[in-house]
Every structure is written in structure tokens, then in C-alpha cells.
C-alpha positions in Angstrom: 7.4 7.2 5.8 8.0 3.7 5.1 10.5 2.1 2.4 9.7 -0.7 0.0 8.5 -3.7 3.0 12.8 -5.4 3.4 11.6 -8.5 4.9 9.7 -9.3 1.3 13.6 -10.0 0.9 14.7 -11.4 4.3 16.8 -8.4 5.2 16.9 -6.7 8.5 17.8 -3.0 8.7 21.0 -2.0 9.0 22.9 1.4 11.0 24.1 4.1 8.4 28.1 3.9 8.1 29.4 7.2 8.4 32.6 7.0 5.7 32.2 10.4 3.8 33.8 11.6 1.7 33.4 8.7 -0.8 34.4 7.9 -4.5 32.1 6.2 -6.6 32.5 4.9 -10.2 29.8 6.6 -12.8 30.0 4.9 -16.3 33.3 6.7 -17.2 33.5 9.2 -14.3 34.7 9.2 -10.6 32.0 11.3 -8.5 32.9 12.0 -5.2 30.2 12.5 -2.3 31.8 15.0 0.9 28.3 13.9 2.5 24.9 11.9 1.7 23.0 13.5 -0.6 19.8 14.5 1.2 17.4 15.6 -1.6 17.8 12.8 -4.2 15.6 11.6 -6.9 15.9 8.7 -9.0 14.3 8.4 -12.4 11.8 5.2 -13.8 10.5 2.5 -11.7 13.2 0.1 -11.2 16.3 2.7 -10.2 13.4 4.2 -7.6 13.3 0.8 -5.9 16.5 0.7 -6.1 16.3 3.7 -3.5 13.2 2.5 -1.7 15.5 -1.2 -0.9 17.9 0.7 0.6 15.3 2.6 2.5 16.6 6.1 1.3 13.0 7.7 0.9 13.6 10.0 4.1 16.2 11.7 1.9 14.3 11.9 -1.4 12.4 15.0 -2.7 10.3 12.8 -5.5 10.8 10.7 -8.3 10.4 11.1 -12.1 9.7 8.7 -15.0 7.1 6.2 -13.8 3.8 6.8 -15.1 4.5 8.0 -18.6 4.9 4.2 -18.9 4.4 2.0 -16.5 2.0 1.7 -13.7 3.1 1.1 -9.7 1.8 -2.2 -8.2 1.4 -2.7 -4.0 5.1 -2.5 -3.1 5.8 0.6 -5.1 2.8 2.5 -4.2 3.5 1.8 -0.4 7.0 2.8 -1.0 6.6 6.3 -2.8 3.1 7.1 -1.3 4.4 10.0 0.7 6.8 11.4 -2.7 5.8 13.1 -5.5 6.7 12.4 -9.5 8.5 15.7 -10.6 7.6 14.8 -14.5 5.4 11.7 -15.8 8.4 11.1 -18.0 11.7 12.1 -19.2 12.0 15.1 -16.7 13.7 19.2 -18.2 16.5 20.5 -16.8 14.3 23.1 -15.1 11.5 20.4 -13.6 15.3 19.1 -11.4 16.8 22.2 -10.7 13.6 23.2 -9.5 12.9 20.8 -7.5 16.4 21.3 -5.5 17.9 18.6 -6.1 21.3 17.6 -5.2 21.4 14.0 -6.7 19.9 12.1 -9.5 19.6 8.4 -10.4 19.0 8.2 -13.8 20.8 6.1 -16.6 21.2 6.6 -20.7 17.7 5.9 -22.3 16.4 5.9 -18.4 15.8 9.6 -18.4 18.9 11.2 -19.5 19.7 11.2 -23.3 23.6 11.0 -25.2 23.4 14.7 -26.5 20.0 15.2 -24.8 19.6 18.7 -22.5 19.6 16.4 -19.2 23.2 14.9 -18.6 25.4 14.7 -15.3 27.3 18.1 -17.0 24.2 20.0 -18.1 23.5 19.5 -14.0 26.7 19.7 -12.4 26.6 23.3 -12.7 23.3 23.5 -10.6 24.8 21.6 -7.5 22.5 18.2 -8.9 25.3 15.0 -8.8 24.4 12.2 -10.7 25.3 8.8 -10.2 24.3 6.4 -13.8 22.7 3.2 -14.3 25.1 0.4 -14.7 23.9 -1.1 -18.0 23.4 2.2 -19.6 26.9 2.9 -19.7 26.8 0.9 -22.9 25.6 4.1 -24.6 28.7 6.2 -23.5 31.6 3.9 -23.2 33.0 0.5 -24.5 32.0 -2.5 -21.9 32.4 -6.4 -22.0 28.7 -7.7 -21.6 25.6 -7.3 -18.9 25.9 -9.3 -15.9 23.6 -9.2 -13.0 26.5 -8.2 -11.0 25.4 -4.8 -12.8 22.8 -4.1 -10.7 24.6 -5.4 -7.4 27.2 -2.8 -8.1 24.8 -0.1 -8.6 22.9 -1.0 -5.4 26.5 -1.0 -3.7 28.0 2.3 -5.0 24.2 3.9 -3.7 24.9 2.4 -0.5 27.9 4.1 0.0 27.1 7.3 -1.7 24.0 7.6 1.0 26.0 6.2 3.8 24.0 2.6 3.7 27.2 0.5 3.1 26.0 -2.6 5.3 22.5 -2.3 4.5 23.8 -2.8 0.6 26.0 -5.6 1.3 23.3 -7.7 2.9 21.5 -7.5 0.4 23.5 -8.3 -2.4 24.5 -11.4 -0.4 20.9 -12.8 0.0 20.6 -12.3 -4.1 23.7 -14.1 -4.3 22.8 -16.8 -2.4 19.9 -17.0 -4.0 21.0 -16.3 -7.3 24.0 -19.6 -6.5 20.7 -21.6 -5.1 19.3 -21.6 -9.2 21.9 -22.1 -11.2 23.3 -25.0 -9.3 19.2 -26.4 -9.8 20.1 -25.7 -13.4 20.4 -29.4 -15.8 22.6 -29.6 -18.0 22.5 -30.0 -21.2 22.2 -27.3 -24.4 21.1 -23.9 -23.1 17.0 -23.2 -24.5 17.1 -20.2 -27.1 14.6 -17.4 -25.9 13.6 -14.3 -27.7 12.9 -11.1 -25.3 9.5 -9.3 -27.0 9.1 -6.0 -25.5 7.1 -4.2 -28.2 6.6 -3.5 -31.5 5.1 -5.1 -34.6 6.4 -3.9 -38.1 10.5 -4.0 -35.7 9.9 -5.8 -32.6 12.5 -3.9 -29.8 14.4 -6.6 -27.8 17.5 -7.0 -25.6 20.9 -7.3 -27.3 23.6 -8.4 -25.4 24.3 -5.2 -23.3 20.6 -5.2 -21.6 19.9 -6.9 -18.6 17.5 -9.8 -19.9 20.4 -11.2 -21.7 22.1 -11.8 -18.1 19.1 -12.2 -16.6 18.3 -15.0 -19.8 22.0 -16.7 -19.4 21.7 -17.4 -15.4 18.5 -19.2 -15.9 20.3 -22.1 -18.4 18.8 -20.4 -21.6 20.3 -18.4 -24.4 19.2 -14.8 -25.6 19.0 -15.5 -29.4 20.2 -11.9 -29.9 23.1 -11.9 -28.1 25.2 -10.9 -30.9 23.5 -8.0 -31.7 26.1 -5.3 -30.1 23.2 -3.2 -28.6 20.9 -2.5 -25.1 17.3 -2.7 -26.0 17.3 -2.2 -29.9 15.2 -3.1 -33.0 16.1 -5.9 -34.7 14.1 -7.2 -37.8 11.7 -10.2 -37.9 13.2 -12.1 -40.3 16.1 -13.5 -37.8 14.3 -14.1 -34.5 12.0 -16.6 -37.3 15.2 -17.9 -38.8 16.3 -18.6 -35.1 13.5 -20.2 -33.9 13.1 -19.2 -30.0 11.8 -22.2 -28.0 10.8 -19.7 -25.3 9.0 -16.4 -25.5 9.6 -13.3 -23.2 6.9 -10.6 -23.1 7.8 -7.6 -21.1 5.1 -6.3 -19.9 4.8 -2.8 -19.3 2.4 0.3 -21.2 -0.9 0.7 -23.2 -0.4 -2.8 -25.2 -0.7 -5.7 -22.7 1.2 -8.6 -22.1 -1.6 -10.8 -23.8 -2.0 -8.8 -26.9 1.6 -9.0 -27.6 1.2 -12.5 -27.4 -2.4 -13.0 -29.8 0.1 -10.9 -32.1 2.4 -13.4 -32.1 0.4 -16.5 -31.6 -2.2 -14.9 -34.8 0.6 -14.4 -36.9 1.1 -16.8 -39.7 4.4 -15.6 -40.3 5.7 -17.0 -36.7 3.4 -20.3 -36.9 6.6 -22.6 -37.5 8.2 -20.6 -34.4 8.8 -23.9 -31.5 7.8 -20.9 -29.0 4.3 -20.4 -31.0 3.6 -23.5 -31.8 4.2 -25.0 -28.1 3.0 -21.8 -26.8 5.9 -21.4 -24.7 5.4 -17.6 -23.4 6.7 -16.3 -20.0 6.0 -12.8 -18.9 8.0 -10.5 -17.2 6.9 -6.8 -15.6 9.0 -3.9 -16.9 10.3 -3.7 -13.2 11.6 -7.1 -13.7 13.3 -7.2 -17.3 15.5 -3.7 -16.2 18.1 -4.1 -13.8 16.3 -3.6 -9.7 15.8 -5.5 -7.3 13.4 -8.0 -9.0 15.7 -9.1 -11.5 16.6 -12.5 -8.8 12.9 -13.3 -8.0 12.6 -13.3 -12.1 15.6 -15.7 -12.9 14.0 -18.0 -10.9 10.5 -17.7 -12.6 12.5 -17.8 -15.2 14.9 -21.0 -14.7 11.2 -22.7 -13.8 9.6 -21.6 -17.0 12.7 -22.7 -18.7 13.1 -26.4 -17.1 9.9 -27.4 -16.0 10.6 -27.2 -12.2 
């Protein structure tokens, strides 16, 4: 079985540490690993890559929450050819415990719910450990902001929860290098105001300050124009992305309305015609695996820094 391709990202494999037991971080909680978990599952497209970068599919069962939404291009087909989707979406209690697991990847709003029947203490008692998205812990606890070094600690703490320490640190210095490489490209001068469209039309739902775009937004010289709004992904109303007039566009890209339909919306719209986005037509598009916090998210500040600065 064959992980996502690494040398799409210029890393080399790396030897398993052997450090066990190990104490990671969850959101509020410390979880503690006696040994690498070695039926895991992870839940929606970008926390599975997350598994296949660290090549970690030889110790997963399956995956869940991928097609209900979102459909797997090349890389992730190659990389979960061999594993099976437990549940199309949000997975039951029962659909994990049956499957045997003994760890979860999953995050608030990616899979598990605040109240919901699917929580790290609904499946502790079943011998399933779950380790939590980064930038969900937003919906649980009190944090300062997003920052892509979010999903760097996320890739980190999975690399020493499945014994893959050196593996995770290579990799998080390659995006960091990278990740320097861009903003030092960056010009100066007053940071563009973008608008992140992910859906809707009556409410669009956008990043607020505690989603990933907004870091994701800030590293490529631009400003979310939501990034007051004390939220993740959220509705907002229409009447203040007009009044703050975005000069670029995000569309994430992602289920049964396409990335150019969103945009005819907005473009066709005579309510957004006075929009400096709309009327320059100044749309970039990123894939639902790019906009959540993964692997892509580097590749994507960069298509993003060129979309915002011409280069």
C-alpha cells in the first residue's frame, strides 16, 4: 500500500522513532499514547492526508467523511485506494466502534459535534482515542487566532502519537522554508481585503478569524475582511462583505454547486456590481482540501500571494 506520493513535497522517508509512551495536547486535554495506535481512522479529506503525508495508511482501518462532500482527486485516490470510507459523512458511534478502532482524527464541525453522540468521551469508553483538529478547538475552548502553525502542530503531535517524529519534522521544515520563501516575495504596502465565499446565497458561510483561510489570507499580504467576526466558518450577512468592498474573491470549491456557479452568482448579481472584486473580476479558487488546515494549505498561500500581487 502506497501513501500520498512524499516527493510531490521533496521529502524523503524517514525511520519510525520508538519514544512511547507519549503525551500529546488535544484542544483542552492531554492524551497519552503507551504505543502507536495501529487501527486509526481519520475523518474528511484534509485530516486523512494528513495521515497519508506521514505515510500512516499501513496502520489505518478506513477513513470517514469524504464523499458526502467532496470528491478525491489523483493523490488522494492513490493514497486511500486500498482503505475503505466507514460512513460517507459524519460517521455513528456504532459505524467506529465497529470498525475497531483504537484512534480517531476528527475535529469540531469535522465529524464530531459539541453535544453531538461522537466525542473523544462518548468513545473513550470503547478503547477509540482521539486526537482533535487544531482550529476546531475554537468550538470548545478560548484561543488567540488561527495560524498556519496550526496545522504544523497537528502534523507534529500525529507524528509522535504514530511514532513518525522525524518524518513530521521534515516536513514541517520544508513548509516553513517555503512558507519564509513567500512572504519575504511579499511588497509592501496596504494588505488587499479578500472575502472567503464558500457557499450560500440568501447568508453566504465564510471564514472568521478562527478558520484557517484567515491565516492562510494574512501570510499571502492580504486581509480577511471578516476577521473580526469571533467565529470558524460562520454565516455572516451580505450587507457587510458589500459595505467592505473585497478587492479579491475566494471561492472554495468543494460539493454539488461549482466553483463557477458561485461565481455567475456573484458576478450576475446587481447587488455586488459596485464590489472592486466583481467589477475587476478578481476571483481565485481554492479546493476544499486547500482552504481547511492539510498539507495543501502552503502550495495555496502561494497561489494565493500570486493571485494577490500579480507575480
Amino acid at each position: 500500500m502506497k501513501p500520498l506520493p512524499l516527493a510531490l513535497l521533496g521529502i524523503c522517508a524517514a525511520t519510525p522513532a520508538l519514544a512511547h509512551p507519549v503525551t500529546v495536547q488535544s484542544c483542552d486535554r492531554d492524551v497519552t499514547f503507551d504505543a502507536p495506535p495501529t487501527r486509526a481512522a481519520s475523518n474528511d479529506v484534509n485530516l486523512t492526508e494528513m495521515m497519508l503525508v506521514l505515510g500512516l495508511t499501513d496502520r489505518m482501518v478506513g477513513y470517514t467523511g469524504i464523499s458526502g462532500w467532496n470528491k478525491l482527486d489523483e493523490e488522494m485516490r492513490a493514497g486511500v485506494a486500498e482503505l475503505p470510507e466507514l460512513s460517507e459523512r459524519y460517521p455513528t458511534r456504532e459505524v467506529l466502534i465497529g470498525a475497531d478502532l483504537d484512534f480517531w482524527f476528527a475535529g469540531w464541525n469535522y465529524g464530531m459535534r459539541v453535544g453531538g453522540e461522537v466525542t473523544p468521551d462518548t468513545l473513550a469508553p470503547f478503547g477509540v482515542a482521539v486526537y482533535e483538529l487544531t482550529e476546531s478547538c475554537i468550538h470548545i475552548m478560548d484561543r488567540d487566532g488561527v495560524a498556519i502553525d496550526d496545522m504544523f502542530n497537528d502534523i507534529r503531535n500525529l507524528g509522535m502519537i504514530f511514532g513518525e517524529d522525524a518524518r513530521a519534522e521534515e516536513l514541517i521544515a520544508g513548509w516553513q522554508a517555503e512558507l519564509d520563501e513567500i512572504r519575504a516575495s511579499i511588497p509592501a504596502g496596504e494588505p488587499l481585503r479578500v472575502f472567503v465565499y464558500d457557499s450560500g446565497e440568501n447568508t453566504p458561510f465564510t471564514s472568521g478569524r478562527y478558520a484557517m483561510p484567515n491565516a492562510m489570507i494574512e501570510a499571502a499580504g492580504g486581509r480577511n475582511i471578516m476577521d473580526d467576526v469571533e467565529s470558524s466558518w460562520t454565516r455572516v450577512a451580505w450587507e457587510p462583505v458589500v459595505e467592505r468592498n473585497p478587492e479579491v474573491i475566494i471561492i472554495v470549491n468543494y460539493g454539488e454547486v461549482t466553483a463557477e456557479q458561485k461565481m455567475d452568482f456573484m458576478r450576475n448579481n446587481p447587488a455586488f456590481a459596485e464590489m472592486d472584486a466583481v467589477k475587476n473580476d478578481r476571483f481565485v479558487v481554492l479546493e476544499y482540501v486547500e482552504a481547511t488546515p492539510g498539507p495543501r494549505n502552503i502550495r495555496a498561500v502561494r497561489a494565493l500571494a500570486d493571485a494577490f500581487h500579480g507575480q
